[in-house]
C-alpha positions as YAML, in Angstrom:
chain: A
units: angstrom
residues:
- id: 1
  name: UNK
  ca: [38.95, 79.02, 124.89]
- id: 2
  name: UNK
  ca: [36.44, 77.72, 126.61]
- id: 3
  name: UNK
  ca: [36.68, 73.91, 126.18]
- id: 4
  name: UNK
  ca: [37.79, 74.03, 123.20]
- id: 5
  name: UNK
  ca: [38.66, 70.19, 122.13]
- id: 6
  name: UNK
  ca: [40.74, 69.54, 119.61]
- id: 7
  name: UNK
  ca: [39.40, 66.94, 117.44]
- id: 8
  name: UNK
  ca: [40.73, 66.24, 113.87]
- id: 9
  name: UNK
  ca: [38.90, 67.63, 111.17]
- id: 10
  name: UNK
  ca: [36.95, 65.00, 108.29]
- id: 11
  name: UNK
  ca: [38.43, 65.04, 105.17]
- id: 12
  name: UNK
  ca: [36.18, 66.81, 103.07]
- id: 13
  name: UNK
  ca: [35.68, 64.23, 100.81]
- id: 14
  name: UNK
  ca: [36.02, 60.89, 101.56]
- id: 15
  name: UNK
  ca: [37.37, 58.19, 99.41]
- id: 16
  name: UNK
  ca: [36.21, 54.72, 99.72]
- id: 17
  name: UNK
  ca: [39.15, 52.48, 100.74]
- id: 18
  name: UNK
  ca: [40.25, 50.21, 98.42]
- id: 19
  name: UNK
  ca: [41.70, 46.76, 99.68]
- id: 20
  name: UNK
  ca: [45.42, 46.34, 98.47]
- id: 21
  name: UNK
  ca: [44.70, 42.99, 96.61]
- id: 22
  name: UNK
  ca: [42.34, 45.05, 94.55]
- id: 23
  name: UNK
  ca: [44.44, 48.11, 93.49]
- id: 24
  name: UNK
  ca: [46.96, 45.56, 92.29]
- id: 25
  name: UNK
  ca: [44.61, 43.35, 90.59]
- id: 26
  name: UNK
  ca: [43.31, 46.94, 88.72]
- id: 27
  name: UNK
  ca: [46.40, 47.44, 86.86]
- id: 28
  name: UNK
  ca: [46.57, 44.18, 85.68]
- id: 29
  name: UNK
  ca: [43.36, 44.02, 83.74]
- id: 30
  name: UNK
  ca: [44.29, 47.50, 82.06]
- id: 31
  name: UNK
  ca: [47.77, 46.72, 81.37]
- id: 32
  name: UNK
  ca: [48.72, 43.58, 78.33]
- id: 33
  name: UNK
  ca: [50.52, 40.90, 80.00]
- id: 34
  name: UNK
  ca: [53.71, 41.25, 77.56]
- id: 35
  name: UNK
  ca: [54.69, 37.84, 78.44]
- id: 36
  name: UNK
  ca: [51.85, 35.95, 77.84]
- id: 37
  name: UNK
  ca: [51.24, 37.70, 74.25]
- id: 38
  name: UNK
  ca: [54.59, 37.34, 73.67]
- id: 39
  name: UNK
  ca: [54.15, 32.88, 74.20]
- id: 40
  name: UNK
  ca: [50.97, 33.30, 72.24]
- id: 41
  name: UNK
  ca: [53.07, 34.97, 69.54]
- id: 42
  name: UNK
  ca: [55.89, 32.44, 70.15]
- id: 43
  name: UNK
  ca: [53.34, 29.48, 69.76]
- id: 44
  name: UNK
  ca: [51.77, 31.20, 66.39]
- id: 45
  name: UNK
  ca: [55.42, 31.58, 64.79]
- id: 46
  name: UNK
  ca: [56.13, 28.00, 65.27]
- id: 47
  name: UNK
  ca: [52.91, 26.57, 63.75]
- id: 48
  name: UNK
  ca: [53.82, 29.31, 60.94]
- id: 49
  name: UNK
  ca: [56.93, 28.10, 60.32]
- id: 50
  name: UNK
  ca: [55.58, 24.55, 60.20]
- id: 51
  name: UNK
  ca: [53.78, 25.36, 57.77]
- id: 52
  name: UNK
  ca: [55.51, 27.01, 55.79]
- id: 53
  name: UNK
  ca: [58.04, 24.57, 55.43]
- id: 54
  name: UNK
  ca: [55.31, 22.05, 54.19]
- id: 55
  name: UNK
  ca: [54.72, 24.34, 51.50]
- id: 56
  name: UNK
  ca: [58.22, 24.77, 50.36]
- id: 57
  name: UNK
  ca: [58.55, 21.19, 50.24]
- id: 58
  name: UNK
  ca: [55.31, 20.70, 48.35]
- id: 59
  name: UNK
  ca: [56.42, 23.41, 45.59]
- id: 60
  name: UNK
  ca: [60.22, 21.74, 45.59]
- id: 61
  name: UNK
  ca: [58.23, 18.44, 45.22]
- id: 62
  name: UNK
  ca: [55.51, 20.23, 42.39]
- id: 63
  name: UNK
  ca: [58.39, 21.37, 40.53]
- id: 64
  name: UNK
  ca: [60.54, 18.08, 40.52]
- id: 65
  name: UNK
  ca: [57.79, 16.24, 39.21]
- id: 66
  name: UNK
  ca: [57.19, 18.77, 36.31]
- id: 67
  name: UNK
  ca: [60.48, 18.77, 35.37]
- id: 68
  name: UNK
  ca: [60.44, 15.14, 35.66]
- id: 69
  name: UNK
  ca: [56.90, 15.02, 33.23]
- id: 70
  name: UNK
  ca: [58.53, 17.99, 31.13]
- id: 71
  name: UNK
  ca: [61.23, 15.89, 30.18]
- id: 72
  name: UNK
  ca: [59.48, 12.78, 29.73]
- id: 73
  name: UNK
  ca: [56.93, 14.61, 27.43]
- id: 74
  name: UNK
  ca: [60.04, 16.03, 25.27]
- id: 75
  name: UNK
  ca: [61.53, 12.51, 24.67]
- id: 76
  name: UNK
  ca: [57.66, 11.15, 23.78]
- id: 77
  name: UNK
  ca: [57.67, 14.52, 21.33]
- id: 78
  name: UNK
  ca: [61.55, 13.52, 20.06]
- id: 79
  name: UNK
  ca: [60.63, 9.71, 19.26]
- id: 80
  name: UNK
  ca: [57.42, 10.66, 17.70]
- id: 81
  name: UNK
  ca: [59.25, 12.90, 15.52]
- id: 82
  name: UNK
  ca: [62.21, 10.08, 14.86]
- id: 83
  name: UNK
  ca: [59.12, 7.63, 13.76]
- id: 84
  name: UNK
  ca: [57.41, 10.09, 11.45]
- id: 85
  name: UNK
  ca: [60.68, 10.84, 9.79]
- id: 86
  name: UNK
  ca: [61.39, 7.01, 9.38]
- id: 87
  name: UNK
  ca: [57.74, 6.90, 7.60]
- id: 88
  name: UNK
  ca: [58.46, 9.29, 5.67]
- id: 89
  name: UNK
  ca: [61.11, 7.81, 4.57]
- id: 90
  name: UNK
  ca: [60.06, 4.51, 3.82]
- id: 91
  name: UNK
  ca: [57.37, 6.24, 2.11]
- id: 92
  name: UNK
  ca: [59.28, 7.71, -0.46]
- id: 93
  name: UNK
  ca: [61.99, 4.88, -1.00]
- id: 94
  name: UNK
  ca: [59.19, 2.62, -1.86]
- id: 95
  name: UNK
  ca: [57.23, 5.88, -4.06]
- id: 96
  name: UNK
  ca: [61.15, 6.36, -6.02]
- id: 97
  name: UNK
  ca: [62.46, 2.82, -6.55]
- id: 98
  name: UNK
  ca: [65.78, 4.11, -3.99]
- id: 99
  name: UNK
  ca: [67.36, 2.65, -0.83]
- id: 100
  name: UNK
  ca: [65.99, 3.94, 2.25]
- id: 101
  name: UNK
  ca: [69.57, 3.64, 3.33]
- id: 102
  name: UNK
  ca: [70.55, 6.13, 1.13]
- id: 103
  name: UNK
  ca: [67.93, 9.07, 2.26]
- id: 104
  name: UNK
  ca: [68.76, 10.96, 5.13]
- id: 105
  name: UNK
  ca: [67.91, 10.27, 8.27]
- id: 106
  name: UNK
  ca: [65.77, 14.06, 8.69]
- id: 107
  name: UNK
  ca: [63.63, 15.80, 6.54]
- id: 108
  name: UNK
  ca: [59.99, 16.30, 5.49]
- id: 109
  name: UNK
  ca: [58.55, 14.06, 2.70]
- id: 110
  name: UNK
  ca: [58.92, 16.74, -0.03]
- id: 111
  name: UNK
  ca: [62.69, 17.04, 0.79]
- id: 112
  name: UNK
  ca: [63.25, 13.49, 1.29]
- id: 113
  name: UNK
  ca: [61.42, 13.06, -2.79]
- id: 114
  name: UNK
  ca: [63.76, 15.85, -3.86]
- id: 115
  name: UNK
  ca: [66.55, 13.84, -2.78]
- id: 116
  name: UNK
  ca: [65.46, 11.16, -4.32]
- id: 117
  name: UNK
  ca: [64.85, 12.45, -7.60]
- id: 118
  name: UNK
  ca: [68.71, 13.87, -7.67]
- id: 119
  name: UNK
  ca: [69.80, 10.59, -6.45]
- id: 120
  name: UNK
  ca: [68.05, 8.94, -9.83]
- id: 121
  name: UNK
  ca: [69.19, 11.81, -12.04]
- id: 122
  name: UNK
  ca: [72.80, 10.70, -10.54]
- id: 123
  name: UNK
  ca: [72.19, 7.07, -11.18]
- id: 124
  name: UNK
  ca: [70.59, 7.71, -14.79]
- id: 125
  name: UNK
  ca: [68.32, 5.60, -16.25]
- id: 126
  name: UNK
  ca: [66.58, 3.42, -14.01]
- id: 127
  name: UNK
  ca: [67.15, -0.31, -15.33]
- id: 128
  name: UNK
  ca: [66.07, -3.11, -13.57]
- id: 129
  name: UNK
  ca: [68.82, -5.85, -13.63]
- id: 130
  name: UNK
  ca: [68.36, -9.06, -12.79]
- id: 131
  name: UNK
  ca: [71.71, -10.71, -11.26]
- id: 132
  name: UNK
  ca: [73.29, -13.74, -13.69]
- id: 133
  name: UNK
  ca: [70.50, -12.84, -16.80]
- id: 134
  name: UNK
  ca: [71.63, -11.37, -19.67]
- id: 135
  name: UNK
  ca: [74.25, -9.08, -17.96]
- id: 136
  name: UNK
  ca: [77.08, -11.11, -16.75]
- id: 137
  name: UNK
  ca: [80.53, -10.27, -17.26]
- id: 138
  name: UNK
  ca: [82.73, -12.28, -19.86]
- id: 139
  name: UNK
  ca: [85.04, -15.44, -18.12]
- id: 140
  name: UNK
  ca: [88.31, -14.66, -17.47]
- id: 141
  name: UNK
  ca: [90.70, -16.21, -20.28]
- id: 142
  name: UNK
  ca: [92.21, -19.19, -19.51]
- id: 143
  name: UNK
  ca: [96.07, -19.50, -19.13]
- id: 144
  name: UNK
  ca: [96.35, -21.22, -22.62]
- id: 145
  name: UNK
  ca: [94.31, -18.12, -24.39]
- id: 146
  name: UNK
  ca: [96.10, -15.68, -23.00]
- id: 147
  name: UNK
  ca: [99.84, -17.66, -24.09]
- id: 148
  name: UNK
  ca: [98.15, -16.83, -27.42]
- id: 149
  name: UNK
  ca: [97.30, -13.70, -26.86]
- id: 150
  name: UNK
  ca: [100.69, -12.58, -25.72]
- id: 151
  name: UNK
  ca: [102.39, -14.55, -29.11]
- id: 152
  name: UNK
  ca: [100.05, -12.99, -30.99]
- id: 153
  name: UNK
  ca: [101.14, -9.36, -29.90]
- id: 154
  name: UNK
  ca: [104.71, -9.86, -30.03]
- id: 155
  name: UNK
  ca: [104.74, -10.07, -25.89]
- id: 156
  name: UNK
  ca: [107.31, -13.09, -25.58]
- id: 157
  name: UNK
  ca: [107.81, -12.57, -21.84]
- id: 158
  name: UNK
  ca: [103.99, -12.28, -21.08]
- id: 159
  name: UNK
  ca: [104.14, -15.51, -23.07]
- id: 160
  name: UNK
  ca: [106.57, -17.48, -21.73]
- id: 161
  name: UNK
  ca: [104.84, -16.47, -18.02]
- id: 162
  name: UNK
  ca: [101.63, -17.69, -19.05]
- id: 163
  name: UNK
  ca: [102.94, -20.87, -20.22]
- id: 164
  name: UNK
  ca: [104.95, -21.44, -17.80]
- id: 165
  name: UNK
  ca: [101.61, -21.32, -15.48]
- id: 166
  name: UNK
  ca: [100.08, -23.54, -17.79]
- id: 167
  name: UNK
  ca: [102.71, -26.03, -17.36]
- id: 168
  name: UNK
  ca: [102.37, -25.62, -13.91]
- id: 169
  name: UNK
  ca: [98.67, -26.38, -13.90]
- id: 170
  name: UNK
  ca: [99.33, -29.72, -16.03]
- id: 171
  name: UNK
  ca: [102.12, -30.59, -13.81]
- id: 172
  name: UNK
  ca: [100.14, -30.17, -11.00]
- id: 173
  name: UNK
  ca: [97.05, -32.24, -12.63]
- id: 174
  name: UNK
  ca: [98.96, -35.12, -13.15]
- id: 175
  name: UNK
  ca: [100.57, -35.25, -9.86]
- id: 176
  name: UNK
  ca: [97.10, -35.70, -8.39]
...
């Protein structure tokens, strides 16, 4: 072996040599950066959950307010029924000659007239009387007519008490 040298062989195929900074800077733009997506995530969730709690307490606000106009609009409908049914009323208590006082307080204007026309047949004939003309009742007998009276039907006690009272009255006249 003639001079035979020992030298080490070449690779056969040579890779380039990578600096260390690099191979480790490789992975990184392959691989997700879990924490940074996971912040990003974070970050979204939050503004989420802002948000969504503005829009619950819009809708809780919405829905107060239509209860609030709901309820308002069925006391407007309630007194606007109360009004027409006081019309109507007055309407047919002025049409019949009767006392609104005396209709009820509910009812459509055919009803309420039906009423009315079995509170006349009730009453009878409709007269119109004119307080202290023509219809006034008799005065009360005095205590010397009804003395009289009583005699006259055999009633002594009833006649002694009534002039007894007539005494009275004289007595009492002339102590004055």
């Amino acid at each position: 072996m003639p001079d035979e040298t020992t030298t080490p062989a070449a690779p056969e195929t040579a890779a380039p040599e990578v600096a260390p900074a690099a191979v480790a800077a490789q992975p990184a733009q392959t691989e997700t950066d879990w924490k940074a997506e996971a912040r990003k995530w974070e970050e979204r969730a939050k503004a989420n959950k802002a948000a969504a709690d503005e829009l619950a307490a819009f809708k809780a606000s919405a829905e107060t307010e239509k209860q609030t106009l709901e309820q308002k609009l069925a006391e407007i409908g309630k007194a606007a029924a109360d009004r027409a049914a006081e019309a109507a009323r007055y309407k047919v208590a002025a049409t019949k000659g009767v006392p609104a006082e005396l209709l009820p307080e509910n009812g459509d204007e055919e009803s309420l007239a039906a009423f009315a026309d079995r509170v006349l047949a009730f009453r009878g004939e409709q007269r119109h009387v004119v307080p202290g003309v023509g219809n006034t009742p008799p005065k009360p007998p005095t205590a010397q007519e009804q003395a009289r009276a009583a005699e006259a039907a055999g009633d002594f006690k009833s006649s002694l008490a009534a002039k007894t009272g007539l005494l009275a009255e004289l007595a009492q006249g002339q102590a004055q």
